[in-house]
SEFIBA-402146 format. One record per residue: residue in one letter; y, z, x of N, C-alpha, C in turn; residue number from 0. Coordinates in nm, 4 decimals. Atoms other than C-alpha are relative to their C-alpha. Layout:
! SEFIBA-402146
SITE|a|Y|Z|X|Y|Z|X|Y|Z|X|NUM
...
! end
This chain:
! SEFIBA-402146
SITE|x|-0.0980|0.0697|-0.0826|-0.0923|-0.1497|1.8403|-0.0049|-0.1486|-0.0341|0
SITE|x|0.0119|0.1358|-0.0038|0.0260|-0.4835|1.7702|0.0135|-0.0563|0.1341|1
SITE|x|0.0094|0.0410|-0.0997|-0.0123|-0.7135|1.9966|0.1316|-0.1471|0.0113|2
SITE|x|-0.0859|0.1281|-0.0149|0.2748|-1.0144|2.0978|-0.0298|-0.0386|-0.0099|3
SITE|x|0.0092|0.1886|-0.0238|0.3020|-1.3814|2.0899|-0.1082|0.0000|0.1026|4
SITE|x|0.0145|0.0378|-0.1915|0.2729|-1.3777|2.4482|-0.1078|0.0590|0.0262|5
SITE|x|0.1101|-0.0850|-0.0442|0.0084|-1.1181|2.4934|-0.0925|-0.0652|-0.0290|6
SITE|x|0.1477|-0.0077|0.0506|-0.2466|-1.2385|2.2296|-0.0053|-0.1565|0.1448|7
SITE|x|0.0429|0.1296|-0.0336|-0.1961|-1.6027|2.4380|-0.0513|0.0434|0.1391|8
SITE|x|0.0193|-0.1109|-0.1174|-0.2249|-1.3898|2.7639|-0.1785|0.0085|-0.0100|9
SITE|x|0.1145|-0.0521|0.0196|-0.5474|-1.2492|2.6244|-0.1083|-0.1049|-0.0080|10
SITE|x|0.0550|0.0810|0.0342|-0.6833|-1.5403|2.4945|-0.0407|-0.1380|0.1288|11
SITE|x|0.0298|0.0564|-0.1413|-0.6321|-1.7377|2.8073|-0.1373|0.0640|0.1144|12
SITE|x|0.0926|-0.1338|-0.0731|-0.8215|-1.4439|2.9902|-0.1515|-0.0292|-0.0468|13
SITE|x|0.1562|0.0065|0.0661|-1.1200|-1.4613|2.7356|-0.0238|-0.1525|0.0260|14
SITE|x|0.0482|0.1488|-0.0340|-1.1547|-1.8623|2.8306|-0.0385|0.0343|0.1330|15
SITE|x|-0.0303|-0.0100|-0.1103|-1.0956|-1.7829|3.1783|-0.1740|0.0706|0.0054|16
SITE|x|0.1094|-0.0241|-0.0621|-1.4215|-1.5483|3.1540|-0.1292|-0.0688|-0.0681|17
SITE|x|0.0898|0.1156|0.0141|-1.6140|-1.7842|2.9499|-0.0615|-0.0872|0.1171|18
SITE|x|0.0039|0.0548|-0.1210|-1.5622|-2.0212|3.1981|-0.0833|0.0198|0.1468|19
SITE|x|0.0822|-0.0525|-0.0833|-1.7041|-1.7971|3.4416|-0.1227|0.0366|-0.0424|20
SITE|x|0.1034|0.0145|0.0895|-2.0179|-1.7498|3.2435|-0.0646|-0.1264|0.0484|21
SITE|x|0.0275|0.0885|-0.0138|-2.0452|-2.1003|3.2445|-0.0543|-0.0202|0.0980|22
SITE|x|-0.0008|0.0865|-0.1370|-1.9711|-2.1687|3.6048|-0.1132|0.0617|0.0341|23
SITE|x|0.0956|-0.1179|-0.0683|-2.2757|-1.8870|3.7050|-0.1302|-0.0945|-0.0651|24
SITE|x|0.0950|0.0505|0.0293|-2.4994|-2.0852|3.4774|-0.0395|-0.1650|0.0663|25
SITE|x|0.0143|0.1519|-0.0831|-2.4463|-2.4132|3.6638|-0.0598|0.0374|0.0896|26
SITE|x|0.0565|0.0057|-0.1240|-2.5090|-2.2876|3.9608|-0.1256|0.0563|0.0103|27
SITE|x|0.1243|-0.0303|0.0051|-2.8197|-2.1313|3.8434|-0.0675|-0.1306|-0.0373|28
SITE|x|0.0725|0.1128|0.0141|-2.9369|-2.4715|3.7546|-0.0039|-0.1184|0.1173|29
SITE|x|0.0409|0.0543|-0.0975|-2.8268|-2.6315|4.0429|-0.0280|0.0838|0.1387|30
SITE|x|0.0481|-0.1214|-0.1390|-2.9438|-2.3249|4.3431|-0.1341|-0.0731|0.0090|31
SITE|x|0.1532|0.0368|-0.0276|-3.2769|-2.4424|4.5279|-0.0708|0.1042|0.0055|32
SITE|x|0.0853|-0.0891|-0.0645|-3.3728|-2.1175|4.6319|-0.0322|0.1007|-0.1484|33
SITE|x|0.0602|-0.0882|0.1578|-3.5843|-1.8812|4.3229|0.0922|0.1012|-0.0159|34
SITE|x|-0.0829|-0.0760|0.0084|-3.3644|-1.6262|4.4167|0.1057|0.0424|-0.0527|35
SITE|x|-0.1589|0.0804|0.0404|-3.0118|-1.7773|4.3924|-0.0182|-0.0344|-0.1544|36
SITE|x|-0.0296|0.0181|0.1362|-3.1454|-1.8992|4.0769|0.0248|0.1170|-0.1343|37
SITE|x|0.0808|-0.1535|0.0602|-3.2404|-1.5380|3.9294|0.1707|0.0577|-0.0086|38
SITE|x|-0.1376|-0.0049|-0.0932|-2.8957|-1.4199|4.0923|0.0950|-0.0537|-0.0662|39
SITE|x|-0.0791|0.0785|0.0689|-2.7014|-1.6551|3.9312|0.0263|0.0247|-0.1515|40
SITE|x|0.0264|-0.0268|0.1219|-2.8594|-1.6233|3.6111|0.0585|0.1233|-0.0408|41
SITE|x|-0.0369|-0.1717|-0.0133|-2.8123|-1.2636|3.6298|0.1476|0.0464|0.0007|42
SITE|x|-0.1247|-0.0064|0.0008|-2.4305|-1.3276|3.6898|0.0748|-0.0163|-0.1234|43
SITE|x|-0.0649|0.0602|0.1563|-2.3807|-1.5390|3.3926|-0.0230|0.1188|-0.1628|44
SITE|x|0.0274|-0.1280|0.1247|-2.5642|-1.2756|3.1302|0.1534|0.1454|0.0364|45
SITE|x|-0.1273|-0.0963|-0.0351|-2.3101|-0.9793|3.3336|0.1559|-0.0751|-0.0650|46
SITE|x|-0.1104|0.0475|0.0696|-2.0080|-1.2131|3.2286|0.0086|-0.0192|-0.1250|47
SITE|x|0.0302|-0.0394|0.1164|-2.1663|-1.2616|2.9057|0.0765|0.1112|-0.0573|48
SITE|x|-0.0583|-0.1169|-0.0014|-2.1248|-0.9258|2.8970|0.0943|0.0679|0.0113|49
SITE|x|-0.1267|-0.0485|-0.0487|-1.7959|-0.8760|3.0462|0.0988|-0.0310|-0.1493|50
SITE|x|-0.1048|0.0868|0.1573|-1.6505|-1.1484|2.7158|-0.0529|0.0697|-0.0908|51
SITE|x|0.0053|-0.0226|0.1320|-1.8259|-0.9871|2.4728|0.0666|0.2042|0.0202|52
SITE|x|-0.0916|-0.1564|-0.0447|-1.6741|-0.6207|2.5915|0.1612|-0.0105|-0.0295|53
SITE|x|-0.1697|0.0301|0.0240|-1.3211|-0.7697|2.5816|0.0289|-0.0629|-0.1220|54
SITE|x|-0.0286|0.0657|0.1380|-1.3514|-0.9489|2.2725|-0.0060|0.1370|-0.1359|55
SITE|x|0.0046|-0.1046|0.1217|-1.4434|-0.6170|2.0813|0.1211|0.0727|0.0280|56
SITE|x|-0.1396|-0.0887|-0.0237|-1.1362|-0.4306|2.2643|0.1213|-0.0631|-0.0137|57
SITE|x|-0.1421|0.0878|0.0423|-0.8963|-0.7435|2.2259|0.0434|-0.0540|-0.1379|58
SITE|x|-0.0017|0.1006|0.1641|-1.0022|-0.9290|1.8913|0.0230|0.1215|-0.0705|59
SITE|x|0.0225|-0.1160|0.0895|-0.9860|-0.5620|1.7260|0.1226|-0.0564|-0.0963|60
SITE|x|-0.1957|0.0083|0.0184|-0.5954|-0.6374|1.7094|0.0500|-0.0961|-0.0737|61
SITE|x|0.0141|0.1243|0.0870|-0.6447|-0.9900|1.5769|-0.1167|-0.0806|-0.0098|62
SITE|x|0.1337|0.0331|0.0200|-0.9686|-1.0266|1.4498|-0.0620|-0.1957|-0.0218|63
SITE|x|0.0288|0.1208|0.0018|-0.8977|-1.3939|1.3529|0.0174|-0.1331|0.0905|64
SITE|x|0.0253|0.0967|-0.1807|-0.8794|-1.5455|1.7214|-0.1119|-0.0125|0.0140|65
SITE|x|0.1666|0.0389|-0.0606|-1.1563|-1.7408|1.8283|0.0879|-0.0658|0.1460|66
SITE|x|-0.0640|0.0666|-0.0925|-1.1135|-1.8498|2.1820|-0.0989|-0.1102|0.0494|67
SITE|x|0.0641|0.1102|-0.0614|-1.3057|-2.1202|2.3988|0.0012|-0.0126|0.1349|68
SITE|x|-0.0070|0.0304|-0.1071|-1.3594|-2.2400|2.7215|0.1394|-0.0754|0.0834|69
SITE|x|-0.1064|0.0777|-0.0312|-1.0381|-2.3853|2.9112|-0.0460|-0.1648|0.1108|70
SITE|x|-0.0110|0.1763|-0.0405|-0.9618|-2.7523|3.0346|-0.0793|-0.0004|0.1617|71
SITE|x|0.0137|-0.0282|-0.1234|-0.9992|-2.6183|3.3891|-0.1300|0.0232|0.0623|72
SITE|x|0.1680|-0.0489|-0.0390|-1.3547|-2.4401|3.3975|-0.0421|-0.0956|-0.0381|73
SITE|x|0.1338|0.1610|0.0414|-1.5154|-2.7926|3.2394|0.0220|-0.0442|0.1049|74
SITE|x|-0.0273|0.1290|-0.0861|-1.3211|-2.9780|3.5119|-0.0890|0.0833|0.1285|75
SITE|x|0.0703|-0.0549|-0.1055|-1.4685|-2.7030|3.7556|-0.1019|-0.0085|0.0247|76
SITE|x|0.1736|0.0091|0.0141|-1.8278|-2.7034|3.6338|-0.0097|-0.1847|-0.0056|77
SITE|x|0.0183|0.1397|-0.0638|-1.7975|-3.1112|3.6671|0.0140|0.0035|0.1475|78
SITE|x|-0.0164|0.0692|-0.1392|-1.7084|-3.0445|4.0184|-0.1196|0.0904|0.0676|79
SITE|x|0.0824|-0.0827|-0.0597|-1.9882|-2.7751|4.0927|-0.1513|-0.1545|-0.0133|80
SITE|x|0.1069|0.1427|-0.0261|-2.2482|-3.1124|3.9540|0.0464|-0.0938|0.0739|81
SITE|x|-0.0617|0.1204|-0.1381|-2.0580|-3.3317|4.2176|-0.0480|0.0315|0.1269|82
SITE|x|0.0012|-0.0590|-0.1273|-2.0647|-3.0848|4.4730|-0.1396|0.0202|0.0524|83
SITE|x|0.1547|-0.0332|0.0268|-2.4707|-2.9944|4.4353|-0.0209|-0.1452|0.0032|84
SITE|x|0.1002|0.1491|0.0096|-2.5325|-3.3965|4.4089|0.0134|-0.0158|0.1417|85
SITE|x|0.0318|0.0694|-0.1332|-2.3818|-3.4801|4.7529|-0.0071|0.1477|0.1195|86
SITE|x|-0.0266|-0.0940|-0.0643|-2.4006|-3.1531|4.8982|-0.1776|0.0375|0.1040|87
SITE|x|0.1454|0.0058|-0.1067|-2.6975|-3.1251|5.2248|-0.0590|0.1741|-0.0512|88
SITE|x|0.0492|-0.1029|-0.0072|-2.7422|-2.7157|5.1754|0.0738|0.0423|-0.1208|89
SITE|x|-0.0361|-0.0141|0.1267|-2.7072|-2.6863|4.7815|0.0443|0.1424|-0.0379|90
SITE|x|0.0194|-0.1033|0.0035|-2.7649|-2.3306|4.7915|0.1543|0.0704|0.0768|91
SITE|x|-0.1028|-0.0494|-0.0568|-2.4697|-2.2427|5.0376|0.1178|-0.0606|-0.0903|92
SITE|x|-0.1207|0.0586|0.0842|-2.2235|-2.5205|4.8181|-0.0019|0.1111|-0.1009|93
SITE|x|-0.0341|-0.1066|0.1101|-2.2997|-2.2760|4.5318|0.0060|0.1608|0.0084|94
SITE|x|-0.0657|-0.1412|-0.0125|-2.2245|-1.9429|4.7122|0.1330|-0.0433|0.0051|95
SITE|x|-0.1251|0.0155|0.0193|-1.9079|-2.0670|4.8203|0.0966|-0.0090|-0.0827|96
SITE|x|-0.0685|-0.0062|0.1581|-1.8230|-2.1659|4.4587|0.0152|0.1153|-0.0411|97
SITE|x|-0.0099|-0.1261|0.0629|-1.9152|-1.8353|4.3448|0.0928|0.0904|0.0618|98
SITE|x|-0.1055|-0.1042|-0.0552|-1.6762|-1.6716|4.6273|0.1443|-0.0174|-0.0595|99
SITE|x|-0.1919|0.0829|0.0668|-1.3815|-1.8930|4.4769|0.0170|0.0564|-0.1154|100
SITE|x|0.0117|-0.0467|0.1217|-1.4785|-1.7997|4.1795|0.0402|0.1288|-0.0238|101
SITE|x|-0.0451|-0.1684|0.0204|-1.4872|-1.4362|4.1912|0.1026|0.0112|0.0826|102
SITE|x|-0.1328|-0.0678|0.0179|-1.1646|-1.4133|4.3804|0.0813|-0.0656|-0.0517|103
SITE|x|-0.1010|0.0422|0.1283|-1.0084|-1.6672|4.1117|-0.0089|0.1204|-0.1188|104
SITE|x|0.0578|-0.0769|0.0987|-1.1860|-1.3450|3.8847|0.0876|0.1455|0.0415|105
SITE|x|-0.0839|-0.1719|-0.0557|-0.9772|-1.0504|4.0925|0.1488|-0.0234|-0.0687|106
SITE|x|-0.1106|0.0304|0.0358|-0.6670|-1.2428|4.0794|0.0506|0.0073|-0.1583|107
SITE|x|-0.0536|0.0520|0.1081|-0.6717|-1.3224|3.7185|-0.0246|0.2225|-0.0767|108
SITE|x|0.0215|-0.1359|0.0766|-0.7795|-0.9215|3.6051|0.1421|0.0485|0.0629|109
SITE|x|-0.1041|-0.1317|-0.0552|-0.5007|-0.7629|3.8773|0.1504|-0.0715|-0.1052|110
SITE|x|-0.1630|0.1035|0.0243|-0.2156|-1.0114|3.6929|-0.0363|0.1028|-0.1448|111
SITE|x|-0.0013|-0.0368|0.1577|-0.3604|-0.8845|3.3092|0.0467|0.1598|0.0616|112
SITE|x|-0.0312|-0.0965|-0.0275|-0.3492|-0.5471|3.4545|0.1415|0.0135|0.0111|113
SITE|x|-0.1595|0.0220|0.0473|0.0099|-0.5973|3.5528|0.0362|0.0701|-0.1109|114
SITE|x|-0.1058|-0.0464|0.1247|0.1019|-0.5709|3.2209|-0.0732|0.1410|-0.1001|115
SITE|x|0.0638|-0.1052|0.0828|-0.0699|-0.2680|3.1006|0.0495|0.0847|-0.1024|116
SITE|x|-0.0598|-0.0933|0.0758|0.1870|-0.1234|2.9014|-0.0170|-0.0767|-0.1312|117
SITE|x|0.0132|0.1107|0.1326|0.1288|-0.4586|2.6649|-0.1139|0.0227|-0.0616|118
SITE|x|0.1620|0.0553|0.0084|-0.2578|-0.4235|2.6609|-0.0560|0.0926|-0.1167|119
SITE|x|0.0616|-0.1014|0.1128|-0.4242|-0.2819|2.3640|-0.0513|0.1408|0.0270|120
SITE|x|0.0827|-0.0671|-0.0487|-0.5416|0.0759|2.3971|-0.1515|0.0167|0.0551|121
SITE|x|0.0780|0.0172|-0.0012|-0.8309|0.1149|2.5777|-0.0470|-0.0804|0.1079|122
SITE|x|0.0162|0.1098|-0.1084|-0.8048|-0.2025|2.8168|-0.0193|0.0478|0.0799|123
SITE|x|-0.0067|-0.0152|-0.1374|-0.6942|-0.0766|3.0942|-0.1541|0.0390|0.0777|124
SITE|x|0.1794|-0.0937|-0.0604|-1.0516|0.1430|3.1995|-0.0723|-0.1196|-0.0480|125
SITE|x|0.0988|0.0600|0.0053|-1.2395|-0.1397|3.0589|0.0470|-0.1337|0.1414|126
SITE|x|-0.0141|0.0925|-0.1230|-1.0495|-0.4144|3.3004|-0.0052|0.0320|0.1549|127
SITE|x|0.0596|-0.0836|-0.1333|-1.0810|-0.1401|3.5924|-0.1498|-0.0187|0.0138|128
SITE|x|0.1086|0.0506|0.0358|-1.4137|-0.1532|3.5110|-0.0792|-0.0647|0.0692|129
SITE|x|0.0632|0.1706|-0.0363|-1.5305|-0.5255|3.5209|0.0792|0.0011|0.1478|130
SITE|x|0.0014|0.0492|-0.0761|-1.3271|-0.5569|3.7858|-0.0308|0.0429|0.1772|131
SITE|x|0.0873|-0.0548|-0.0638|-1.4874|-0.3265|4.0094|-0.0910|-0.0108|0.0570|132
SITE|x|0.0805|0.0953|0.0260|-1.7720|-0.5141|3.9199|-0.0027|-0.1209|0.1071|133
SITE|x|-0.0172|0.1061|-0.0825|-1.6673|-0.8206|4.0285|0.0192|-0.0197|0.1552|134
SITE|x|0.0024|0.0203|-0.1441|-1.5739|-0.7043|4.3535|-0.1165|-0.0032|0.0952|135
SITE|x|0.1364|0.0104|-0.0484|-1.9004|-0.6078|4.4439|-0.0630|-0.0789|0.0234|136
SITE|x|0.0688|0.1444|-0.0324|-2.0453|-0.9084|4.3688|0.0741|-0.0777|0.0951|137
SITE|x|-0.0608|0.1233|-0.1393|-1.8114|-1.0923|4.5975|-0.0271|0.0353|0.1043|138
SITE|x|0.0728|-0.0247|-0.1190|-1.9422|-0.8593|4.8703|-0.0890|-0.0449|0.0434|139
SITE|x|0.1294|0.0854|-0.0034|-2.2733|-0.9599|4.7756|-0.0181|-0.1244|0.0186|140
SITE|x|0.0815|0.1304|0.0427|-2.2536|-1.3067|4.6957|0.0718|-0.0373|0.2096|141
SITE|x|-0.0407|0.0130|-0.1194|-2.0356|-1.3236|5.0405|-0.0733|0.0042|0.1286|142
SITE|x|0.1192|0.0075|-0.0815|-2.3199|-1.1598|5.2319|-0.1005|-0.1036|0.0088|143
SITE|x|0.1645|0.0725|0.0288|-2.5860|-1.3927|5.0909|0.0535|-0.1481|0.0570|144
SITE|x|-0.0482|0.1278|-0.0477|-2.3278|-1.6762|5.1898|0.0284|-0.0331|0.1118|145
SITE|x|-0.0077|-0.0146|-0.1624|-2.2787|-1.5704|5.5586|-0.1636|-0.0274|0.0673|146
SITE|x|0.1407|0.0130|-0.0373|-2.6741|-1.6023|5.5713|-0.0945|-0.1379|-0.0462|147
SITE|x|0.0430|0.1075|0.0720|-2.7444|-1.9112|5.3899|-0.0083|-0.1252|0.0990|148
! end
């Protein structure tokens, strides 16, 4: 299946988008006080790891010579997670909350690719069901741990 204009930029947006989230999981594992949160965190960022390098073998198949990157947005985000952690009294709760934004900026952006499933390379669909399955969970979790914090 080829893939569109529009799609690969679609896709490619997507694969920043979970970079990004990668990223943002590793900030907040550096700035969390509690051993836990940090573990937790950590633990998020390797799973997203995981999530980009899953979509990059089922997306890049199609056009192997895309490289993608982080977007403008997740740097400006992860500058505001070290803002938020500098003046922030209960560091640990600032960086659940991030992570709730986060993961439902992470629902929103899978149910939209989904959307278009008739575009999506074979294969996608069950892998973006999937992750985003995934993700919900964790927003249960990280939600719980943020109602208690």
């Amino acid at each position: 299946m080829d893939l569109t204009d529009e799609m690969e930029v679609r896709i490619i947006d997507f694969l920043a988008r979970t970079y990004d989230a990668q990223k943002r999981y590793e900030k907040a594992s550096e700035h969390a006080k509690n051993r836990y949160l940090k573990d937790f965190f950590a633990q998020m960022a390797v799973e997203r790891q995981g999530f980009r390098n899953e979509l990059r073998v089922t997306f890049l198949v199609h056009r192997p010579q895309v490289e993608e990157i982080g977007s403008t947005l997740g740097k400006l985000h992860r500058s505001w997670l070290d803002v938020k952690a500098f003046f922030a009294s209960n560091n640990d709760r600032a960086m659940l909350q991030e992570a709730i934004h986060g993961e439902r900026m992470a629902l929103a952006e899978y149910r939209a690719l989904l959307a278009l499933k008739n575009d999506l390379p074979p294969g996608t669909e069950a892998l973006l069901l999937r992750q985003m399955k995934t993700i919900s969970t964790n927003l249960l979790t990280i939600e719980r741990m943020e109602a208690v914090a």
